[in-house]
C-alpha positions in Angstrom: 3.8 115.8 18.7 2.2 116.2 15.6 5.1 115.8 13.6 5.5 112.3 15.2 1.8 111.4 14.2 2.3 112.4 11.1 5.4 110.5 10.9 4.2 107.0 11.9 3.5 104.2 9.8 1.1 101.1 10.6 4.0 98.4 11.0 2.3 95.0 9.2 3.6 92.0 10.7 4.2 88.8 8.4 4.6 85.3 8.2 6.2 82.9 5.5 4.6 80.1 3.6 6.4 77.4 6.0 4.3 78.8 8.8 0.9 78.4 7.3 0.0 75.2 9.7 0.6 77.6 12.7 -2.5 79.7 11.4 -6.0 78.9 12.6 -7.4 80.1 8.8 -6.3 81.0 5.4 -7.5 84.4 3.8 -7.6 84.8 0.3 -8.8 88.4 -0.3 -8.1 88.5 -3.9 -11.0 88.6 -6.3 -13.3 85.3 -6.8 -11.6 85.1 -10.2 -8.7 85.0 -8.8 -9.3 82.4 -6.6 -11.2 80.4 -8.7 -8.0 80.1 -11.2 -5.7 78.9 -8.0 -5.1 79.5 -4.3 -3.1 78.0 -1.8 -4.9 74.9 -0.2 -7.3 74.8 2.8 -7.6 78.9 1.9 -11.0 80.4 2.1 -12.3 82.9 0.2 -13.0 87.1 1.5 -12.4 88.9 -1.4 -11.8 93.0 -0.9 -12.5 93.4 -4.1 -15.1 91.9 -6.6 -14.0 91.0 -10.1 -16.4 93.9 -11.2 -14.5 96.3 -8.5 -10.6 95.3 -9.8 -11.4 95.7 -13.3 -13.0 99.1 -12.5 -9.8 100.5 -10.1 -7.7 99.0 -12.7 -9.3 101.0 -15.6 -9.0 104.0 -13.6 -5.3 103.4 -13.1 -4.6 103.2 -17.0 -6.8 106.0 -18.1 -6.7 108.7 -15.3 -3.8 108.2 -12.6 -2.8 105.7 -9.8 -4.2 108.3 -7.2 -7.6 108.3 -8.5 -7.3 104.6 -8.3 -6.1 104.3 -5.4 -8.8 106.4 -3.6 -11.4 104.7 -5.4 -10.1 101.5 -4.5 -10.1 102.7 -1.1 -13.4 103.1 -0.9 -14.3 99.8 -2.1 -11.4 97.5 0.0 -13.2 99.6 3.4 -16.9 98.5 2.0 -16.0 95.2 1.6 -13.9 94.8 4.9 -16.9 95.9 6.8 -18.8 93.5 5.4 -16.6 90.6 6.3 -16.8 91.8 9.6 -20.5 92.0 9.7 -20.9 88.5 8.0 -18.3 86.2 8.2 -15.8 87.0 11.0 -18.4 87.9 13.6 -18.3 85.0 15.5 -14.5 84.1 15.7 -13.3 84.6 19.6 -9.9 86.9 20.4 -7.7 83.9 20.4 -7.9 83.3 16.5 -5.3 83.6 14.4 -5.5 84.3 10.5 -3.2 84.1 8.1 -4.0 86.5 4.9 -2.9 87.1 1.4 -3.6 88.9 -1.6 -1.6 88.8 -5.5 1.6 89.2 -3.7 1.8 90.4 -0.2 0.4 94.0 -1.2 -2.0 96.9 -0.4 -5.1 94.5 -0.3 -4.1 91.9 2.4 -2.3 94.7 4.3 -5.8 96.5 4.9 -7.7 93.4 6.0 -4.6 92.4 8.8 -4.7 96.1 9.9 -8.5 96.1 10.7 -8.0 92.7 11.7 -5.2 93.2 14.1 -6.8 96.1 15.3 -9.6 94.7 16.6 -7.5 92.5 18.7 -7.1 89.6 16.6 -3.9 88.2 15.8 -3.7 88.4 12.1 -0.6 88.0 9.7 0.1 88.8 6.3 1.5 86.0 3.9 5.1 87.4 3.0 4.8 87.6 -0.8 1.1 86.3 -1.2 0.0 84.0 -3.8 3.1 84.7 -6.3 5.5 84.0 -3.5 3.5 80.6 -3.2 3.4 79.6 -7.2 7.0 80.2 -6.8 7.6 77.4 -4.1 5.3 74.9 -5.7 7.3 75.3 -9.4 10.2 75.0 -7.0 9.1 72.1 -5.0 7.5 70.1 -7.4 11.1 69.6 -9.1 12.6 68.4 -5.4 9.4 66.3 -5.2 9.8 64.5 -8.7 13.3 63.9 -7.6 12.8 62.6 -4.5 9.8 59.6 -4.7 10.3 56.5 -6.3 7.5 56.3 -8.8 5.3 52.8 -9.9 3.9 53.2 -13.3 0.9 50.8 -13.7 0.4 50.2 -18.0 -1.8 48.6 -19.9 -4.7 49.6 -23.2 -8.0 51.5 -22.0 -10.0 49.1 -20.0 -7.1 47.4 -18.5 -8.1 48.7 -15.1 -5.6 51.4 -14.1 -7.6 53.6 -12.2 -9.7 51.0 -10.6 -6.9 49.7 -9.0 -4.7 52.3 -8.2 -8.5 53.1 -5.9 -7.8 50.0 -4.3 -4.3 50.8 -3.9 -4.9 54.1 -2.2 -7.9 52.3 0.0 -5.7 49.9 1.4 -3.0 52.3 2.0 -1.0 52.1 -1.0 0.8 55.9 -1.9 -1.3 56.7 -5.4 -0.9 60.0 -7.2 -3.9 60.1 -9.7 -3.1 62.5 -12.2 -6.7 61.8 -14.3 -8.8 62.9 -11.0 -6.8 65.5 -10.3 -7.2 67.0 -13.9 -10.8 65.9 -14.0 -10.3 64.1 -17.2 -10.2 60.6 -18.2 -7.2 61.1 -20.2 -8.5 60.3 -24.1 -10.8 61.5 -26.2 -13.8 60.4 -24.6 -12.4 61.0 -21.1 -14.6 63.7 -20.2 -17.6 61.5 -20.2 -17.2 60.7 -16.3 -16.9 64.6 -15.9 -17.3 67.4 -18.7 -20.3 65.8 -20.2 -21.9 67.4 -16.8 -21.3 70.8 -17.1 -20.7 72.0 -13.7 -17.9 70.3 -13.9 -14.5 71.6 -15.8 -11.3 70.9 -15.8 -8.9 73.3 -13.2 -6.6 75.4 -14.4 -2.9 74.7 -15.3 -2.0 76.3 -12.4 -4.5 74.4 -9.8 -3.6 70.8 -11.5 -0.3 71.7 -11.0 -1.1 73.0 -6.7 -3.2 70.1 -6.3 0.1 67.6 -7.6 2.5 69.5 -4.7 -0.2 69.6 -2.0 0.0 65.5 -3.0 3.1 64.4 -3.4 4.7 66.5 -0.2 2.3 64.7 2.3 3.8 61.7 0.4 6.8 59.1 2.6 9.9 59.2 0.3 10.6 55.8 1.5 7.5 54.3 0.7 6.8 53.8 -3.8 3.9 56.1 -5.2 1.9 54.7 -7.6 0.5 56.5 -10.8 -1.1 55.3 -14.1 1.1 56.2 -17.2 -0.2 59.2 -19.4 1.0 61.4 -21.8 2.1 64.4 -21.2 -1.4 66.1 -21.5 -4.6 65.1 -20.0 -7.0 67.0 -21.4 -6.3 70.5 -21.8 -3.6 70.3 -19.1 0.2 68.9 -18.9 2.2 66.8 -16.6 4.5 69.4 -15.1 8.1 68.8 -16.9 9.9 67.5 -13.8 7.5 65.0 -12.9 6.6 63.4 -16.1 10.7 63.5 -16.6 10.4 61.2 -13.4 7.8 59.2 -14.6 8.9 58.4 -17.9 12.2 56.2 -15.9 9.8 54.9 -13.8 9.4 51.1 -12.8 6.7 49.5 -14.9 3.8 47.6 -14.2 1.6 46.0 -17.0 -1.8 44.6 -16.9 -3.2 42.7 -19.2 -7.0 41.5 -20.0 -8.8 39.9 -22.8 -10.8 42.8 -24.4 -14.2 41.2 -23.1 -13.3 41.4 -19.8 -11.8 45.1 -20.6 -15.1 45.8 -22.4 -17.0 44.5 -19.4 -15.1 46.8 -16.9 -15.5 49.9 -19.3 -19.3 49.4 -19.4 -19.1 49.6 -15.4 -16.7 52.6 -14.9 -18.4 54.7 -17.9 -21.7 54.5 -17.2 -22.3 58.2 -17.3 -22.2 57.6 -21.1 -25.6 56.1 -20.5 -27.2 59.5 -18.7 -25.6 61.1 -21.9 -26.1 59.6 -25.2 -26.7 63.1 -27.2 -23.2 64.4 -25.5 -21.0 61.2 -27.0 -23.1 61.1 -30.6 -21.6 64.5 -30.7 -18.5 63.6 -29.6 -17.9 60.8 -32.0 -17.4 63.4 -34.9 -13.6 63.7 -33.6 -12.9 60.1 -35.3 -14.7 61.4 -38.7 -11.0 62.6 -40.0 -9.3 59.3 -38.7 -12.0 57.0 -39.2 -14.2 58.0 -42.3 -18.0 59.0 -41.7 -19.1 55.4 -42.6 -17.4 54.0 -39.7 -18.7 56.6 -37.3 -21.9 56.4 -38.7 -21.7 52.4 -38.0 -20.8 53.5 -34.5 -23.7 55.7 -33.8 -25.9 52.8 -35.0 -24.9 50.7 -32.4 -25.4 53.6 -29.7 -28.6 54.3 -31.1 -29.7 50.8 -30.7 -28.4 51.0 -27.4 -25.5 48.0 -28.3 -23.2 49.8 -25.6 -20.6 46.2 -25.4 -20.7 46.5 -29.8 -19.7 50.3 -29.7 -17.1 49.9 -26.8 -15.0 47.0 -28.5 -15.6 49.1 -31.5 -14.0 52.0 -30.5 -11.3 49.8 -28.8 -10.7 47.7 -31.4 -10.4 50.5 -33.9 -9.0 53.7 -31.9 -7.6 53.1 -28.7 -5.4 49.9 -29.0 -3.9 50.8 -31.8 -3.1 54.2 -30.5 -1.6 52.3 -26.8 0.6 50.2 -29.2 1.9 53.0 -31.5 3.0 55.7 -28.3 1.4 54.2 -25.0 4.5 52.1 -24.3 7.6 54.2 -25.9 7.6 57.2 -24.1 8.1 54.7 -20.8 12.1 53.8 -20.7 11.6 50.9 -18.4 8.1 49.3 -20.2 9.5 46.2 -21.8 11.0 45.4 -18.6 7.7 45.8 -17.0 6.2 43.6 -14.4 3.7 41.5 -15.6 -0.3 41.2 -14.2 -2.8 38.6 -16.0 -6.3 39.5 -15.0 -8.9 36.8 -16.3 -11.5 39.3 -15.1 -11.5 42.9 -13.7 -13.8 42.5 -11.0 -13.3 43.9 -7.2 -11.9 41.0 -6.0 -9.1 40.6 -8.4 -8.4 44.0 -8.0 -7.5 43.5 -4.2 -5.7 40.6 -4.8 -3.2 42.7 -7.2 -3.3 45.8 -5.1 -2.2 43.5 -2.6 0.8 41.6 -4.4 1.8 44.8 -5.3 1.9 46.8 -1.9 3.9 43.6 -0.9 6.1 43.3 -3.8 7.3 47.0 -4.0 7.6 47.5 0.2 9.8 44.4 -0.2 12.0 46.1 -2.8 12.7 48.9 -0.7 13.1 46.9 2.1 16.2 44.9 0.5 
């Protein structure tokens, strides 16, 4: 009998990443770092381990043995179990079901499902945790470029891209928005509607690139997705390869405005700039190599003044228009073939009228 005690083995029961909608919750028990760099969607955050805690067992691993670490580590995963217990799973009923995963389907997950399960709840582990998941979203996201049919709206900063691909996705319209996803603007001043607070940074590579999958795969591969052209970087992040190769053959759509009605709109959709003049005066050194310091010093006149319409066609004028006409159109194979949208003004109601024309025109492409 106590041979057969001996012999037996807690058996943990799994589940795959095509079964996460079956689960009532998401577990991530890695550390907050950890999570904070990526994690599967909708997951919620019970870490066995602090960042403080991993870095110690791991330290002990390296410089005395994995047994040490191990027991250690022990001793730490149970403290922080009971914890959850005490104050955050307290109130769930017998009926719920968790899903949980660690790095990759290993030691730390397997001790929260075994408490879990044996206080009656029925709790899974996440066959091959968070690494088995990056490797279905690398793998998806190629199936995914493949399989929509993308609209690439064009046009020089101020044009009114993003404004209407908002209007697009408010009156139902597929839109993939790379620049809010990446929490960037997508130029040199793009952070001004986001860094320039500093609570909030741009995600990780690896986040930009969950938050594109979680998108696109809730997408209708019958129905066109619409997305703004962009370099391959935006900000400090890329375009996954797959995609941008996708985009890059894309259909074209090209809006053009006179640059006052461009300046007009990016006086409206950058007015954070106003809540932050110290932030851009700084910022503005980037053009001292391309520029010359007399023209930047011209510049931050005209902010100082407060002549925000002067600096903006400025900056336009000099910078950004050029830059468009040099690589914004040649890295887009069907561009020149582009369809073509006049705008005498950017305002709300031309935006619908466009967003309109083209949910119409495109649903009548696929149609025939």
């Amino acid at each position: 009998m106590v041979g057969s005690i001996d012999q037996m083995q807690p058996v943990i029961p799994f589940a795959t990443i095509d079964e996460l909608g079956d689960y009532d919750d998401l577990i991530d028990v890695r550390s907050p770092a950890e999570f904070a760099h990526d994690h599967i969607p909708g997951a919620r955050s019970f870490p066995v381990l602090s960042d403080e805690e991993r870095a110690r067992v791991g330290t002990i691993y390296q410089s005395v043995s994995a047994f040490a670490a191990r027991k250690i580590g022990a001793a730490l995963v149970a403290h922080n179990i009971a914890r959850h217990l005490e104050c955050g799973f307290e109130n769930y009923p017998k009926h719920w079901k968790p899903l949980v995963y660690c790095w990759r389907g290993g030691q730390r997950s397997a001790a929260l499902v075994l408490v879990l399960s044996q206080v009656g709840w029925t709790a899974r582990q996440l066959r091959g945790g968070y690494k088995g998941f990056r490797h279905r979203v690398i793998a998806d996201l190629a199936q995914l470029a493949a399989r929509h049919r993308f609209v690439v709206l064009h046009g020089p900063t101020g044009s009114g891209k993003t404004a209407l691909l908002e209007v697009l996705s408010a009156n139902g319209g597929q839109v993939l928005d790379l620049e809010q996803l990446a929490h960037h603007r997508g130029s040199v001043l793009g952070a001004t509607a986001t860094q320039c607070e500093p609570n909030d940074l741009q995600p990780s590579q690896r986040a930009f690139e969950t938050q594109i999958w979680q998108t696109l795969r809730k997408f209708d591969p019958q129905r066109p997705v619409f997305v703004e052209s962009e370099s391959r970087r935006i900000g400090k992040l890329s375009i996954p390869t797959p995609l941008f190769d996708a985009l890059v053959t894309s259909s074209c759509v090209r809006l053009v405005a006179s640059l006052e009605a461009r300046v007009a709109h990016l006086l409206e959709r950058y007015e954070g700039i106003y809540r932050n003049p110290d932030w851009l005066r700084n910022r503005l050194e980037f053009f001292v190599p391309l520029y010359g310091r007399k023209c930047v010093e011209q510049w931050r006149q005209l902010l100082d003044t407060g002549q925000w319409a002067e600096l903006a066609k400025a900056i336009v004028r000099t910078h950004y228009d050029p830059a468009y006409r040099r690589g914004g159109e040649g890295l887009y194979r069907q561009a020149q073939a582009a369809q073509v949208l006049e705008f005498p003004t950017l305002d709300p109601d031309a935006m619908m009228r466009a967003a309109r024309a083209l949910l119409d025109n495109f649903g009548k492409q696929h149609a025939e």
